[in-house]
C-alpha positions as CSV (number, residue, x, y, z in Angstrom):
1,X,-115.0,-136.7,79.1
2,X,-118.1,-137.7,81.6
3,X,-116.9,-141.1,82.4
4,X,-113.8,-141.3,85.2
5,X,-113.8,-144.8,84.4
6,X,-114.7,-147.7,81.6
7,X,-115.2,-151.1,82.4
8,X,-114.8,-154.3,79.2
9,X,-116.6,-157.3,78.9
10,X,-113.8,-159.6,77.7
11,X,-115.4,-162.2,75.5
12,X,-117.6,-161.0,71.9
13,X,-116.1,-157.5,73.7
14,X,-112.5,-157.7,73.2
15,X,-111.7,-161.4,71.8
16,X,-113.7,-163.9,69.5
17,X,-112.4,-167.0,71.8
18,X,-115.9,-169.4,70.3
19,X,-113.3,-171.3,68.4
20,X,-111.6,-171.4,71.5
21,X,-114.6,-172.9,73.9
22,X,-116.1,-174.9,70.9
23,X,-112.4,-177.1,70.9
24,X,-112.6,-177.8,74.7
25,X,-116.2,-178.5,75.0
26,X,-116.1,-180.9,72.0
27,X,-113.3,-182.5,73.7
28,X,-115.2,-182.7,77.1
29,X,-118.1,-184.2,75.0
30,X,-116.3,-186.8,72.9
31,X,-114.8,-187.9,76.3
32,X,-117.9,-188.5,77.9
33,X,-118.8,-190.0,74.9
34,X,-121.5,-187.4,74.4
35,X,-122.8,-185.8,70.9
36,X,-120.6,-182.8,69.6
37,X,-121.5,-179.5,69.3
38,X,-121.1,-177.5,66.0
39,X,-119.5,-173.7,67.2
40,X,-122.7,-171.8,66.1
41,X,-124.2,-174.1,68.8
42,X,-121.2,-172.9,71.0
43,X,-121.6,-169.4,70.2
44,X,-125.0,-169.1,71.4
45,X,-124.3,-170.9,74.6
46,X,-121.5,-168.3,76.3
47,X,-122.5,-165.2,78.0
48,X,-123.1,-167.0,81.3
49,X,-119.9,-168.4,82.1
50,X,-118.7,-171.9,81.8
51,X,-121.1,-173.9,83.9
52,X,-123.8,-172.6,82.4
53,X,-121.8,-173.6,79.1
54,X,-121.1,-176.8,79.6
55,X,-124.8,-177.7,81.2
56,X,-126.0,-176.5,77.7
57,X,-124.1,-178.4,75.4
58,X,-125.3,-181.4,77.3
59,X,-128.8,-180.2,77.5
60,X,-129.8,-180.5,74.0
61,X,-131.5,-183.9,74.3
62,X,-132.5,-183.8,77.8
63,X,-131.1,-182.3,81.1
64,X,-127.8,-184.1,82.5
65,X,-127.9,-185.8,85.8
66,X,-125.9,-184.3,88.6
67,X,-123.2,-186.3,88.4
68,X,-122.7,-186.2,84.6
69,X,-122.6,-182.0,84.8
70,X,-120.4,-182.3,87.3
71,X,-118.0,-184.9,85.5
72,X,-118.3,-182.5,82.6
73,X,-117.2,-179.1,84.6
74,X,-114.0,-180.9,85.2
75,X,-113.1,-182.6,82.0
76,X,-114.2,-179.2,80.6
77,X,-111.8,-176.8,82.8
78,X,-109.0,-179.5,82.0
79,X,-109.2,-179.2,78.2
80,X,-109.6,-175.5,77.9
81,X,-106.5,-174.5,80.3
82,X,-105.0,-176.3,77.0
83,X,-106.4,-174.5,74.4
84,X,-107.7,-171.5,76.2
85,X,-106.0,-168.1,73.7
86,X,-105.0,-170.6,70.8
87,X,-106.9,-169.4,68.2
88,X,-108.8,-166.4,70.0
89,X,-109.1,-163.5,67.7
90,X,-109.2,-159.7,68.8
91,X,-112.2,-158.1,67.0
92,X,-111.7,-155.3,64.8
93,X,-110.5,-152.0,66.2
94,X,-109.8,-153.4,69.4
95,X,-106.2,-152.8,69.7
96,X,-105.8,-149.7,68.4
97,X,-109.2,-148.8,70.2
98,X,-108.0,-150.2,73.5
99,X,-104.7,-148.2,72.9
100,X,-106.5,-144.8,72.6
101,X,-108.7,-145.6,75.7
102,X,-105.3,-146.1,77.4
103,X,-103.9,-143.0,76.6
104,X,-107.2,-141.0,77.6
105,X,-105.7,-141.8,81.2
106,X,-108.9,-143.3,82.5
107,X,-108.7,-146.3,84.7
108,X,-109.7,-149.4,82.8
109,X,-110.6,-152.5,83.9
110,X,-112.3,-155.5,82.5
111,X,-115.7,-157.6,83.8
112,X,-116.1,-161.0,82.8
113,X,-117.8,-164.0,83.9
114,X,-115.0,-166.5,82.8
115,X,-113.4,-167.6,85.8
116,X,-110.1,-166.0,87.0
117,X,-107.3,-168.4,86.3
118,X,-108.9,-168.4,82.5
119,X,-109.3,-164.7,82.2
120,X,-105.8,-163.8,83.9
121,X,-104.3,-166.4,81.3
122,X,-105.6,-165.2,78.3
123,X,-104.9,-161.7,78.8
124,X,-101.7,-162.7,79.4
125,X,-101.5,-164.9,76.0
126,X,-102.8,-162.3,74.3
127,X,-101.1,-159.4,75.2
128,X,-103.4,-157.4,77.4
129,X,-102.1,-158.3,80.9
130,X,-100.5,-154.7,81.2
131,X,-103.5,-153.0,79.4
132,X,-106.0,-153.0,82.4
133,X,-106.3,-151.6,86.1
134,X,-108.2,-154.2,87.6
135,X,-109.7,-157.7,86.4
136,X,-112.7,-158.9,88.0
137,X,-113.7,-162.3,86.8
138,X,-116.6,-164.5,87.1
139,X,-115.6,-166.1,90.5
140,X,-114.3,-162.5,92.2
141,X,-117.2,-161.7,93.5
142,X,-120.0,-164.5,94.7
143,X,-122.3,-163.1,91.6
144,X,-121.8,-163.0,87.7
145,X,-123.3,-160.3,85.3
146,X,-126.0,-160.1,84.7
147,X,-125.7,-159.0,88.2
148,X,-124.6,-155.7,89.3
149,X,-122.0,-156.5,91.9
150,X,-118.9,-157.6,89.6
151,X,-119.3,-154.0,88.2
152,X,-119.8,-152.3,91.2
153,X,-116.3,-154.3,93.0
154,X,-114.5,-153.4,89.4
155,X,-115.9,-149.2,90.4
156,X,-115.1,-150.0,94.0
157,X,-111.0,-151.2,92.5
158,X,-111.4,-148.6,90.3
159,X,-112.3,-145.4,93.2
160,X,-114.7,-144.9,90.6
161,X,-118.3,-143.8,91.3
162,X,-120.5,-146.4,89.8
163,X,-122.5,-143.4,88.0
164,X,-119.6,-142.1,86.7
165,X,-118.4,-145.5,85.1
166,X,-118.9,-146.7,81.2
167,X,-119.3,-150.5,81.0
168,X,-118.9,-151.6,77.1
169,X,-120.2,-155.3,76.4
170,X,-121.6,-157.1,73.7
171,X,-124.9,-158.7,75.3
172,X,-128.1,-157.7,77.4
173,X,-126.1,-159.4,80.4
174,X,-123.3,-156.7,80.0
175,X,-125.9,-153.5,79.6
176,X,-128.2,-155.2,82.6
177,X,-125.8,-155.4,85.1
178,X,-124.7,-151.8,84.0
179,X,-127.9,-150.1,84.5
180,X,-128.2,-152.3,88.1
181,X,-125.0,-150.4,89.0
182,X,-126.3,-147.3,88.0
183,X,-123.5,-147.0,84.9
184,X,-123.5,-146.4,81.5
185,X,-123.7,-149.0,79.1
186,X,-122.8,-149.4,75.9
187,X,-122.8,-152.4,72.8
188,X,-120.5,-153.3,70.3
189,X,-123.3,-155.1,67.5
190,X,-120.2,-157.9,66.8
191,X,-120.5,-160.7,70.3
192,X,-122.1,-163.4,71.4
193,X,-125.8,-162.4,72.9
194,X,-126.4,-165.6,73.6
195,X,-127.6,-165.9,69.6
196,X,-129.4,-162.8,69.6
197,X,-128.1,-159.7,67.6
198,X,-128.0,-156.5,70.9
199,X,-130.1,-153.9,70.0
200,X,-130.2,-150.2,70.1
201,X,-132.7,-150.2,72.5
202,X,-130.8,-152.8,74.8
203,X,-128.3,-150.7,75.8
204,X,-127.5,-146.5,76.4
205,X,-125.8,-146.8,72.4
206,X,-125.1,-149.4,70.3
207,X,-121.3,-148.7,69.0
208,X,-119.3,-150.0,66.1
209,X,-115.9,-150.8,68.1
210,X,-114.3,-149.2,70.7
211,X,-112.8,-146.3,69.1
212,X,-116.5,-145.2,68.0
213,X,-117.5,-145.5,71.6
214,X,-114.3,-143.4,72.8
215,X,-115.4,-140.9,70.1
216,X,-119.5,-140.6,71.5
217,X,-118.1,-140.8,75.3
218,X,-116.2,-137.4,74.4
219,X,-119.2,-136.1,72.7
């Protein structure tokens, strides 16, 4: 094995959570008596974390007024610590794949830019609150992917040389802030992309699921 370490993007990585964002952002929307959002719409929007989310769903006629986005942000954070794990899905292969990564006695630790209290709750509605070394959410550090420094604090947790780290993600955001940190990155062809399938050419190898990437990491 090359890698001393692997790092997770959490959502389109490890969990489908659209259905997820798409309830609490229709319900920040109907309460500010705002047009709904269908979850294809939704789907398209995450990658950036939920600001950024909920300043797109409002932007589709025009852009919101200060105040408005900010009324939003709230109502927003309000409905989805209700709903936030209800109906998110794991992906294919990701337990059993997160599993064998476990038992390859690498450190593991996940990068996302959904905020802490979010992230921490969901792993622990779903299961994986044991499964990882270090969480670093979207408000750890002062910076979200795709800039480097979330994956270079997770290495730093880690006692991981950046270089000697595999990041796995689903978007250009995850394989961007990779390379910035001077990892590897790999994509699973299954996420979000902000709408846009990853390519080959996005990322250091496109994967199937995350036993497939275990298998070309020990290649």
């Amino acid at each position: 094995m090359k890698f001393k370490s692997v790092t997770f993007d959490l959502d389109g990585t490890l969990l489908d959570t659209v259905a997820d964002l798409a309830e609490a952002s229709n319900r920040t929307l109907r309460e500010l008596g705002q047009p709904t959002c269908s979850e294809d719409e939704i789907r398209s929007f995450i990658g950036r974390g939920i600001n950024n989310l909920v300043e797109r769903c409002l932007s589709r006629q025009q852009p919101p007024a200060a105040d408005l986005l900010a009324t939003a942000i709230v109502a927003f954070k309000k409905h989805y610590a209700v709903v936030n794990g209800d109906m998110a899905e794991f992906y294919p292969g990701v337990i059993d794949g997160l599993l064998a990564w476990k038992a390859s006695g690498l450190p593991l630790g996940v990068v996302t830019n959904k905020a802490a209290d979010f992230t921490l709750a969901l792993l622990k509605k779903k299961g994986l609150a044991d499964t990882f070394d270090v969480v670093v959410a979207g408000d750890t550090t002062p910076y979200k992917k795709p800039h480097p420094e979330p994956i270079l604090h997770a290495c730093r947790l880690l006692h991981s040389d950046p270089v000697s780290n595999l990041h796995i993600g689903d978007s250009i955001h995850d394989s961007h802030a990779a390379r910035a940190a001077g990892s590897t990155a790999y994509c699973v062809p299954y996420g979000y992309n902000e709408g846009r399938a990853v390519r080959a050419e996005d990322c250091d190898a496109l994967v199937g699921d995350l036993l497939a990437a275990l298998a070309l990491a020990r290649a």
